[in-house]
KEVOKE-249647 format. One line per field, with one value per residue (C-alpha): z, y, x; chain; residue number from 1; residue in one letter. Coordinates in steps of 0.5 Angstrom, whole numbers. Last residue first. Example, Ala and Ser with C-alpha at 12.3 -4.5 7.8 and 13.67 -1.06 7.14 Angstrom:
2
w = [14	16] $
v = [-2	-9] $
u = [27	25] $
chain = [A	A] $
n = [2	1] $
res = [S	A] $
# end
This chain:
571
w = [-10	-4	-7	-6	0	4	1	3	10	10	7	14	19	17	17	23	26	30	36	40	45	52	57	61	65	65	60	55	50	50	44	43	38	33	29	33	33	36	37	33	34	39	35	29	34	33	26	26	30	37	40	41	46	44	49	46	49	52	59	62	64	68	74	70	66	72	74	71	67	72	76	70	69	61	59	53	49	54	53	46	46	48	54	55	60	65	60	63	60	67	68	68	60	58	51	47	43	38	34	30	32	35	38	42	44	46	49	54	56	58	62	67	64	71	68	62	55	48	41	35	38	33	28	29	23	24	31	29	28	21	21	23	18	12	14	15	7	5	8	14	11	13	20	22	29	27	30	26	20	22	24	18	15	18	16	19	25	30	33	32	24	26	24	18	15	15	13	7	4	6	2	-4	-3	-4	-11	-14	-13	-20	-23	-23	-25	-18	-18	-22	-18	-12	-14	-16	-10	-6	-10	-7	-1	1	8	7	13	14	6	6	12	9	2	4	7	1	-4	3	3	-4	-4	0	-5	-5	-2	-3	0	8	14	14	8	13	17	10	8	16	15	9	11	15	11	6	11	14	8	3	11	11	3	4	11	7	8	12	18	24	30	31	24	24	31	29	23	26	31	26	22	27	29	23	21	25	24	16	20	23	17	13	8	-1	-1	-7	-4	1	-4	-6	0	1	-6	-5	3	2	6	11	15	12	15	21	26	24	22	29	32	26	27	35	33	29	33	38	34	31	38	38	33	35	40	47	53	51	49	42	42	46	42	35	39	40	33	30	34	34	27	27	32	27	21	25	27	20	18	23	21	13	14	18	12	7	12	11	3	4	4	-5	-5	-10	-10	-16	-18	-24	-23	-19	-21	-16	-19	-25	-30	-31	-31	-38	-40	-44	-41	-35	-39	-42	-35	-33	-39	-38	-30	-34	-38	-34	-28	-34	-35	-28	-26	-29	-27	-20	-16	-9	-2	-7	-5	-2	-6	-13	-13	-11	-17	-23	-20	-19	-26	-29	-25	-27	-19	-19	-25	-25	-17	-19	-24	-21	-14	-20	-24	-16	-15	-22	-21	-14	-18	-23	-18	-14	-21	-25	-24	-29	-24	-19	-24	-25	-17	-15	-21	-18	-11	-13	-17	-10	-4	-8	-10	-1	0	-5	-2	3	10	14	14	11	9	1	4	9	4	-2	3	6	-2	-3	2	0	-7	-4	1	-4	-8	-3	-4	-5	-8	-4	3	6	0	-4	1	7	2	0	7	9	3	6	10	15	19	21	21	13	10	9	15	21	16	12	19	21	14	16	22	21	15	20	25	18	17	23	24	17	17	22	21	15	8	7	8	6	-1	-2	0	-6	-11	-13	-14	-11	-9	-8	-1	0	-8	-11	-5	-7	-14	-13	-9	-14	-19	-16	-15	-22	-24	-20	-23	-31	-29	-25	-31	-36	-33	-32	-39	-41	-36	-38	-45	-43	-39	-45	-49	-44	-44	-51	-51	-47	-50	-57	-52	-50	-56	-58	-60] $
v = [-31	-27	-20	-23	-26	-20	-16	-20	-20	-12	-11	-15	-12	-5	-7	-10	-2	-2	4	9	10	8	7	0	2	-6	-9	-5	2	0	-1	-1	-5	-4	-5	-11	-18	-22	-29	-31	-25	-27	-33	-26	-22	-26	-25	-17	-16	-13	-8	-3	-8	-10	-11	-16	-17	-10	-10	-6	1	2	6	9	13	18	18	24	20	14	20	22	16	15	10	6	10	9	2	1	6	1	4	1	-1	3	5	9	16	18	21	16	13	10	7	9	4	5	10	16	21	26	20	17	24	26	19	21	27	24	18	23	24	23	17	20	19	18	19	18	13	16	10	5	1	3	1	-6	-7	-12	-17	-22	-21	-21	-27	-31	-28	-30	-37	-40	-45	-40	-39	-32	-31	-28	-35	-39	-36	-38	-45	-46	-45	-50	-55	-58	-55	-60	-67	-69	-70	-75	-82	-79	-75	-80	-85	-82	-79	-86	-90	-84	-85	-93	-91	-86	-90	-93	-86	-84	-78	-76	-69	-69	-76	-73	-66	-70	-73	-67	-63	-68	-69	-61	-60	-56	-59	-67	-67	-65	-70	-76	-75	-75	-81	-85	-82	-85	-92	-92	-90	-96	-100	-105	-112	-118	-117	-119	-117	-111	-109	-106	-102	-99	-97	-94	-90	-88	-85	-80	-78	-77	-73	-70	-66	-65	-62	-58	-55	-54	-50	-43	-37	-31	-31	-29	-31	-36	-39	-40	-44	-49	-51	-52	-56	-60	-61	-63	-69	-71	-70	-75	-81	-80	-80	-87	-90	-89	-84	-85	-90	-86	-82	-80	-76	-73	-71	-68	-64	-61	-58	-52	-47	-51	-57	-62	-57	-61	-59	-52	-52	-53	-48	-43	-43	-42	-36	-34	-33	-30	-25	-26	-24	-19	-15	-16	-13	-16	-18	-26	-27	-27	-32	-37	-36	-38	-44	-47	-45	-49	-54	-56	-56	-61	-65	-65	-66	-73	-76	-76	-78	-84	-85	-85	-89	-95	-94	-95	-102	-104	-102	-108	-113	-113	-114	-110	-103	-101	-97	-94	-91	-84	-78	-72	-66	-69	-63	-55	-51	-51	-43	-44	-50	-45	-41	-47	-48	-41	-42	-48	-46	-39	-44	-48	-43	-39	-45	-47	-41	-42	-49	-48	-52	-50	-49	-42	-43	-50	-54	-49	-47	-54	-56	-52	-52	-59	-61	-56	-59	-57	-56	-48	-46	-50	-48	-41	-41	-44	-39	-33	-36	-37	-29	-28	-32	-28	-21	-23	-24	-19	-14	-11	-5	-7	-4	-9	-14	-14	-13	-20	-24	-20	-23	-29	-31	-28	-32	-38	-36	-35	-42	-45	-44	-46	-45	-49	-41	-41	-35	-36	-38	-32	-27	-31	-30	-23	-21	-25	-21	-15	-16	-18	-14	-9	-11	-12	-17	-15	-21	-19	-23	-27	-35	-31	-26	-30	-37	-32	-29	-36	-38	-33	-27	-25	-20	-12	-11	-8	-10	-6	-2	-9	-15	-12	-10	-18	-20	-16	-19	-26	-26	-23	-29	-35	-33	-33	-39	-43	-38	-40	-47	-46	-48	-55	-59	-53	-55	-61	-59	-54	-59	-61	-53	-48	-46	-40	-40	-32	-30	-37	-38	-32	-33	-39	-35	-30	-35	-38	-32	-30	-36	-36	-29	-30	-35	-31	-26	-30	-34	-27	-24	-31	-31	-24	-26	-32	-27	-23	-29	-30	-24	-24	-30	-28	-22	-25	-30	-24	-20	-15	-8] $
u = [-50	-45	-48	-54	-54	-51	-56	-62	-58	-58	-65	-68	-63	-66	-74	-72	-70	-65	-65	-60	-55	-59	-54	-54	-48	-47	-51	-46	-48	-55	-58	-66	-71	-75	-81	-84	-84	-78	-79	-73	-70	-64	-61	-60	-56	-49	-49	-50	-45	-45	-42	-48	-51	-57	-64	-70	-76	-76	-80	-85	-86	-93	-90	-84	-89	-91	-98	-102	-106	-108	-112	-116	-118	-119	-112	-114	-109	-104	-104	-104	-98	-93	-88	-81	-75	-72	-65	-61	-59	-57	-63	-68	-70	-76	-77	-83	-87	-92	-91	-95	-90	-96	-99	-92	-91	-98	-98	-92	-95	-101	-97	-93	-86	-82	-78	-76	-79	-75	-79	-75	-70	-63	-62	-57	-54	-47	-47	-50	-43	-41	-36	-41	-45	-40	-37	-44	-44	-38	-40	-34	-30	-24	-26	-22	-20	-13	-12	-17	-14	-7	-9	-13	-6	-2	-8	-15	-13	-10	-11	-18	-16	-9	-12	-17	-11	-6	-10	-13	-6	-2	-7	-7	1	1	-4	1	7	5	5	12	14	16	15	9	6	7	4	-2	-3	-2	-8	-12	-10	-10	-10	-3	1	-4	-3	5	6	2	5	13	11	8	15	20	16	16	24	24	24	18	19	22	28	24	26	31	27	22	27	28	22	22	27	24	18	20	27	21	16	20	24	16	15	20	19	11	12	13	19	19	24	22	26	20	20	27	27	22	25	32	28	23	30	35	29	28	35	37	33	36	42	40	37	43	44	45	39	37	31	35	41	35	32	38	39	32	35	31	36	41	38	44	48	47	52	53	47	43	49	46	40	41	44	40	33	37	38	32	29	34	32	24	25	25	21	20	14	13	18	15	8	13	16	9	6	11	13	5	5	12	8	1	6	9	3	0	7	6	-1	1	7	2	-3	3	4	-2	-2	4	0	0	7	11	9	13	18	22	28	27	28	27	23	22	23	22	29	30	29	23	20	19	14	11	9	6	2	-1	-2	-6	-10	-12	-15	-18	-23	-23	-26	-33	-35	-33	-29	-29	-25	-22	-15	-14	-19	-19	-11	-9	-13	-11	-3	-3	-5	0	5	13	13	15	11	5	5	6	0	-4	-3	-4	-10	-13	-13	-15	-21	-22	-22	-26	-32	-30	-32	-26	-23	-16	-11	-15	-16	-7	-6	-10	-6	0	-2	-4	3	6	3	4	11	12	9	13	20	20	23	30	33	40	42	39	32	31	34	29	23	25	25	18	15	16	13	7	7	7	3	-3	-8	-15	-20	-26	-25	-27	-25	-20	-17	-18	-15	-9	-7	-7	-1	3	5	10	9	9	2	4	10	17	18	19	19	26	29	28	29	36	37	35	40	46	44	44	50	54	55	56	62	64	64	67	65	68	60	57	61	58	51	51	54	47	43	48	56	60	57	55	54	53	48	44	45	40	36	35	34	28	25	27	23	17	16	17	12	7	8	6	1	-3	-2	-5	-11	-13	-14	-19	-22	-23	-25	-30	-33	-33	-37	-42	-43	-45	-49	-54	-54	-49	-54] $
chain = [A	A	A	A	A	A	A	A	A	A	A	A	A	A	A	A	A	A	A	A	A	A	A	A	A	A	A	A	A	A	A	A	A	A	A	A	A	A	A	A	A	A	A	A	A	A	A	A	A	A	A	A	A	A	A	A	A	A	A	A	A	A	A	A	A	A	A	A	A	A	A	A	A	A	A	A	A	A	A	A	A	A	A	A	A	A	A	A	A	A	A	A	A	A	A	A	A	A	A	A	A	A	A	A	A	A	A	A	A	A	A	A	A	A	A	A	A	A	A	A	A	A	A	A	A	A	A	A	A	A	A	A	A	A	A	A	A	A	A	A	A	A	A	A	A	A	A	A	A	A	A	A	A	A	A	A	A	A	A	A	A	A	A	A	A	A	A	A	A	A	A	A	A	A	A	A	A	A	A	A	A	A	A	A	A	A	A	A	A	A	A	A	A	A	A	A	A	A	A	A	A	A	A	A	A	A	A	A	A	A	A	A	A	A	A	A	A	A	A	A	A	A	A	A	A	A	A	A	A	A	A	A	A	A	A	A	A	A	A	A	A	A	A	A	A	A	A	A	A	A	A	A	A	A	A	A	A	A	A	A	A	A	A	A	A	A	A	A	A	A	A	A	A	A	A	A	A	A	A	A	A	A	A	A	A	A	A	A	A	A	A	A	A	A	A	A	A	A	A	A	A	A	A	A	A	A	A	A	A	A	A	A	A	A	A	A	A	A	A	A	A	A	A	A	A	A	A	A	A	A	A	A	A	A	A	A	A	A	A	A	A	A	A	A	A	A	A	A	A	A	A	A	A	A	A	A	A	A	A	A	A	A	A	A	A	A	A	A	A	A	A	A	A	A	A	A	A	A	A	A	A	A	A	A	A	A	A	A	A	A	A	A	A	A	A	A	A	A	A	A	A	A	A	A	A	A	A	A	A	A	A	A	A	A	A	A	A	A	A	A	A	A	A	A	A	A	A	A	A	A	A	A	A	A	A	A	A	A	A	A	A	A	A	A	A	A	A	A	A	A	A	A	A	A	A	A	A	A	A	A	A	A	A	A	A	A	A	A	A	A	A	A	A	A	A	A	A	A	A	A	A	A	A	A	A	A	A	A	A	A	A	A	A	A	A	A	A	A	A	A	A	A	A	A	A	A	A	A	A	A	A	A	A	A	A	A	A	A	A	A	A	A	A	A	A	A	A	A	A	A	A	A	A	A	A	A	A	A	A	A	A	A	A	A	A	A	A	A	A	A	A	A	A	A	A	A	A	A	A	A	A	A	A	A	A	A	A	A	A	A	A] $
n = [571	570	569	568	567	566	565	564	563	562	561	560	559	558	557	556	555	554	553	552	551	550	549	548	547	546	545	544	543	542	541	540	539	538	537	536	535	534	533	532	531	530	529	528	527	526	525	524	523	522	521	520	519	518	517	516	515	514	513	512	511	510	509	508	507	506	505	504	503	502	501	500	499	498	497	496	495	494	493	492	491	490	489	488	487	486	485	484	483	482	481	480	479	478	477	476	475	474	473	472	471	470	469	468	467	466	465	464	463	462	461	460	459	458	457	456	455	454	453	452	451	450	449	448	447	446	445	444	443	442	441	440	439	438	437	436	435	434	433	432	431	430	429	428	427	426	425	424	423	422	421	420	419	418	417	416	415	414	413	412	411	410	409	408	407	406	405	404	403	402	401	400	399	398	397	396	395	394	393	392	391	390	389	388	387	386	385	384	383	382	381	380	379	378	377	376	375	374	373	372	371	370	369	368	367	366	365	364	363	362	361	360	359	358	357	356	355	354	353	352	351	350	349	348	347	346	345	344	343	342	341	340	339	338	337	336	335	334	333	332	331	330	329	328	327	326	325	324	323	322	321	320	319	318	317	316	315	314	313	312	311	310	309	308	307	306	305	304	303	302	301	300	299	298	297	296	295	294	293	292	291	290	289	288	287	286	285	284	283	282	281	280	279	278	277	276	275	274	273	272	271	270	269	268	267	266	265	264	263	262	261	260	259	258	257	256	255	254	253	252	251	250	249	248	247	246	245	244	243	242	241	240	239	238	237	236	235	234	233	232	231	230	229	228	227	226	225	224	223	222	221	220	219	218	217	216	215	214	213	212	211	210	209	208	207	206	205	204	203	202	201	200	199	198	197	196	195	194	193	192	191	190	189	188	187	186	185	184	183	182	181	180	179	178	177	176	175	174	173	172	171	170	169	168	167	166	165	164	163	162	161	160	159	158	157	156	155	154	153	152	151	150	149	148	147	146	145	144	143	142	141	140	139	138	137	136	135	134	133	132	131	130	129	128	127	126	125	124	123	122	121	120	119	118	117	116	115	114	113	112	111	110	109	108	107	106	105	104	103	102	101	100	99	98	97	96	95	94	93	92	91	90	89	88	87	86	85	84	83	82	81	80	79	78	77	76	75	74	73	72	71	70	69	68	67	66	65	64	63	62	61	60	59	58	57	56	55	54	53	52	51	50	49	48	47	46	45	44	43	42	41	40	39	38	37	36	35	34	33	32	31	30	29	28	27	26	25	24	23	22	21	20	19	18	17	16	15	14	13	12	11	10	9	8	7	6	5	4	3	2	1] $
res = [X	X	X	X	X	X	X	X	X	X	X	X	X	X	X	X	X	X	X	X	X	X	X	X	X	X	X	X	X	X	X	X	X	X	X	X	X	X	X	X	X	X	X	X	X	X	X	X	X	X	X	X	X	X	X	X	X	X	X	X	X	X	X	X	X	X	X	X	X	X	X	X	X	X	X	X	X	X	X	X	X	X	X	X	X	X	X	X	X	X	X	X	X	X	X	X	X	X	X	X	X	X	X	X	X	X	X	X	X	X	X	X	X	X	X	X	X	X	X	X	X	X	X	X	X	X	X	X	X	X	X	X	X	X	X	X	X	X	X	X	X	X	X	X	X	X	X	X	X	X	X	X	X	X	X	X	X	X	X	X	X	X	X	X	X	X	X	X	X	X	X	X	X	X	X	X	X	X	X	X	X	X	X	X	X	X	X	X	X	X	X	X	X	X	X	X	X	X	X	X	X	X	X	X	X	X	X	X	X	X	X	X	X	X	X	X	X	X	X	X	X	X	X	X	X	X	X	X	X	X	X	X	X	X	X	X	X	X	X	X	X	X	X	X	X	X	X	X	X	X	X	X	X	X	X	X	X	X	X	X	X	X	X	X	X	X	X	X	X	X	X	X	X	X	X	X	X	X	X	X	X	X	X	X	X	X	X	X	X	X	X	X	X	X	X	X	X	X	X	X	X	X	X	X	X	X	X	X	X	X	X	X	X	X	X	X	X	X	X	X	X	X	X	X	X	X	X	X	X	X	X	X	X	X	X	X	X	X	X	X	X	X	X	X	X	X	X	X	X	X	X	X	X	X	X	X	X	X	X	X	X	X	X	X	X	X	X	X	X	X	X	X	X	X	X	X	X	X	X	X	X	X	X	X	X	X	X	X	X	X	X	X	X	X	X	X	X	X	X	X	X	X	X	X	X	X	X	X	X	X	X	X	X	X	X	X	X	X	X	X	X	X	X	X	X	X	X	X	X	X	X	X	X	X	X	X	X	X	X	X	X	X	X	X	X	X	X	X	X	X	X	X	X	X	X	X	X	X	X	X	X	X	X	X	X	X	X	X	X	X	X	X	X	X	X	X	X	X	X	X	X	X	X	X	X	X	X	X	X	X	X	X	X	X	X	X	X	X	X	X	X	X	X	X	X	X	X	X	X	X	X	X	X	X	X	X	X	X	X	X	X	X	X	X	X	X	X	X	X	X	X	X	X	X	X	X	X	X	X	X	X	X	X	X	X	X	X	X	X	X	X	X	X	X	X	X	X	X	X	X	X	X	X	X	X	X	X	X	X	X	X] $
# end
């Protein structure tokens, strides 16, 4: 016989085990994602990476034009037979499944998913790219506990290895991923998944190592805060970001509800979608695709104040449009670009005052965080992936200041993040308990129970306690002939009854009121505020209060073993 602690430790060998097969794989699939979109503009523009925007800017305005119509055609397509409810999906998805959910994603839709990203990036679609890595390296963690049958519990850790694992590989930040994956994925930190969570975002790291595409994101020369006054104006950057991530998820939502819509399909919604992309990259291709490059020329003082203002605003409508013609990508990358252009118009409009002050790439770093926390709803995993794509720890307290500043000023203004807004608009409440959630998904018709004895208007009283005798119960309901439920008869009453008279009276004369009546629509959450008060064996469900249709009974004995065994399996 193993012992108790000799189980243990296997188990978490085992699970250790896991988590390096899943870093492994999440990190081979980041890279071939980014190498697809890489080979993407090589095929279409001839060019990638730092000389892609040179050579957008030679390219053909036509060409340009039309590129992003024929790729929003084709996600479209891809969108509409390859992924299921015929939607895009993403890091929501993820949470639900990790936090709702019973740690299933689908690899289909995973694998789908990715594709219509890596078209919609490589035709120009202002999207990201992490959101579509997340959803895929959770995905896969997802699949592999599925194909192993391991416990829910099991599931949602390996769920969380792939999300670390994706954001270790893709920002070259294992602390990020460890920790993005507990606050935004899980909504907790918990003592045993952080253990297979480091190692699968270890993993996935040195995997991108390997093959020489990790690194500092954007390098910088080494900056410092400069003057201690200026943490004001960094909780100015931080209030103005926070107002800038709220109007870009708004422009989001607002020009996604119009596309839907329209009265066409949803060929010719991208259609239209892709043809206003492409006028706005046409003008400004500073907005095609990522636009990494961009924020690096930004942060090297290489754009004016002026332009950079300009692309801010290009990039909210290019971003807009490209989500509501339907293509697949994340919100991460365009707020990562508004909120540095953002931040760096300002720093440089502070340095049109005084020289003394610190660089404006600090101003353009502490914007970049505030948009991005506001967008994801993750301060804490953002400050650390700043300080991983930066490399510069003496930013990070200027970013924790435009963080905490951004988050509190705008917090009334819009859902937590983009993706709460998701959930909540599927009718989701992600910071909802597992096991409120589970009540709530739950119809009481599928604990009905047939009403043992059921007694009809015209039934006189001493027929009636017969039936409530012989069935040993203490409460009848009464129907008409409509199935209508009249209200209820209690055996005590009828037990006291000795004349002789009263006995042949019809049961309607002496019905009275159930305490609690239920519609068989309901769910098991919403009906517990009513049996506060209740005391009785059960209680009768109609059909609607409307047509009033006696349809069965819910025992109490029933709701109480069903909410202790949502408690347990939520414990």
């Amino acid at each position: 016989m193993i012992d108790t602690s000799m189980r243990t430790w296997l188990d978490t060998i085992f699970l250790a085990f896991l988590a390096i097969v899943v870093g492994v794989v999440v990190g081979y699939a980041s890279l071939i994602f980014l190498w697809a979109i890489h080979w993407l503009y090589e095929l279409l523009l001839d060019s990638s990476g730092a000389d892609l925007y040179v050579q957008l800017e030679e390219t053909s305005r036509l060409y340009l034009f039309f590129l992003p119509i024929i790729g929003a055609v084709l996600v479209s397509l891809i969108i509409k037979f390859g992924l299921s409810e015929q939607r895009n999906h993403g890091p929501a998805d993820v949470i639900h499944a990790a936090r709702l959910g019973k740690g299933y994603l689908s690899i289909r839709d995973g694998l789908v998913s990715a594709s219509a990203s890596i078209v919609s990036i490589g035709s120009g679609a202002s999207v990201g790219r992490y959101g579509p890595v997340v959803h895929l390296g959770a995905t896969l963690g997802a699949w592999l506990a599925q194909q192993l049958k391991l416990s829910q519990d099991r599931r949602k850790t390996l769920l969380a290895c792939g999300v670390a694992g994706a954001i270790s590989a893709s920002f070259s930040a294992p602390l990020a991923g460890v920790v993005f994956a507990h606050e935004v994925v899980l909504g907790r930190f918990g003592s045993k998944s952080v253990m297979p969570i480091v190692i699968a975002s270890v993993v996935a790291t040195t995997i991108a190592e390997m093959y020489a595409v990790s690194g500092i994101l954007f390098m910088l020369p080494e900056l410092h805060v400069m003057q201690t006054w200026e943490y004001f104006l960094f909780a100015f950057v931080g209030a103005i970001g926070g107002g800038l991530a709220v109007i870009f998820m708004a422009m989001l939502v607002r020009s996604n509800q119009l596309a839907q819509r329209l009265p066409v399909s949803a060929v010719i919604r991208a259609l239209l979608g892709g043809f206003l992309l492409g006028a706005i990259v046409v003008i400004f291709p500073q907005t095609f695709g990522l636009g990494e490059q961009v924020i690096r020329d930004a942060l090297m003082l290489e754009l004016t104040a002026g332009y950079m203002l300009a692309l801010v605003l290009a990039k909210l409508l290019a971003t807009s449009v490209s989500f509501a013609a339907g293509f697949s990508g994340g919100v991460f990358g365009p707020a990562l670009y508004l909120g540095t252009m953002m931040g760096m118009v300002i720093g440089l409009g502070v340095h049109e005052f005084s020289d003394t002050v610190s660089s404006p790439a600090v101003y353009g770093i502490a914007g970049m965080g505030a948009v991005i926390s506001r967008v994801i709803g993750a301060p804490i995993a953002t400050i650390l992936i700043i300080f991983e794509l930066t490399g510069s720890y003496s930013l990070t307290t200027a970013v924790m200041v435009s963080v905490v500043v951004g988050g509190t000023v705008t917090r009334d203004f819009f859902n937590q993040s983009y993706f709460y807004h998701q959930l909540r608009a599927r009718g989701i409440e992600p910071d909802e308990s597992e096991a409120r959630q589970s009540l709530q998904q739950m119809p009481i018709r599928t604990l009905m129970d047939k009403a043992p004895v059921v007694l009809t208007a015209d039934m006189n009283l001493l027929t009636a306690r017969h039936a409530l005798i012989k069935k040993n119960i203490e409460v009848a309901y009464v129907i008409n002939e409509q199935q209508q439920l009249l209200g209820q008869i209690n055996v005590l009453n009828l037990l006291g009854l000795n004349d002789e008279h009263l006995r042949m009276q019809s049961v309607d004369k002496f019905l009275s009121e159930p305490a609690v009546i239920l519609e068989e629509n309901m769910n098991i959450l919403e009906i517990f505020p009513q049996l506060k008060d209740f005391v009785g064996v059960n209680i009768p469900v109609v059909a609607d209060n409307a047509s009033k249709q006696l349809v069965g009974i819910i025992y109490t004995s029933k709701l109480a073993e069903i909410y202790l065994q949502t408690l347990e399996n939520a414990r």
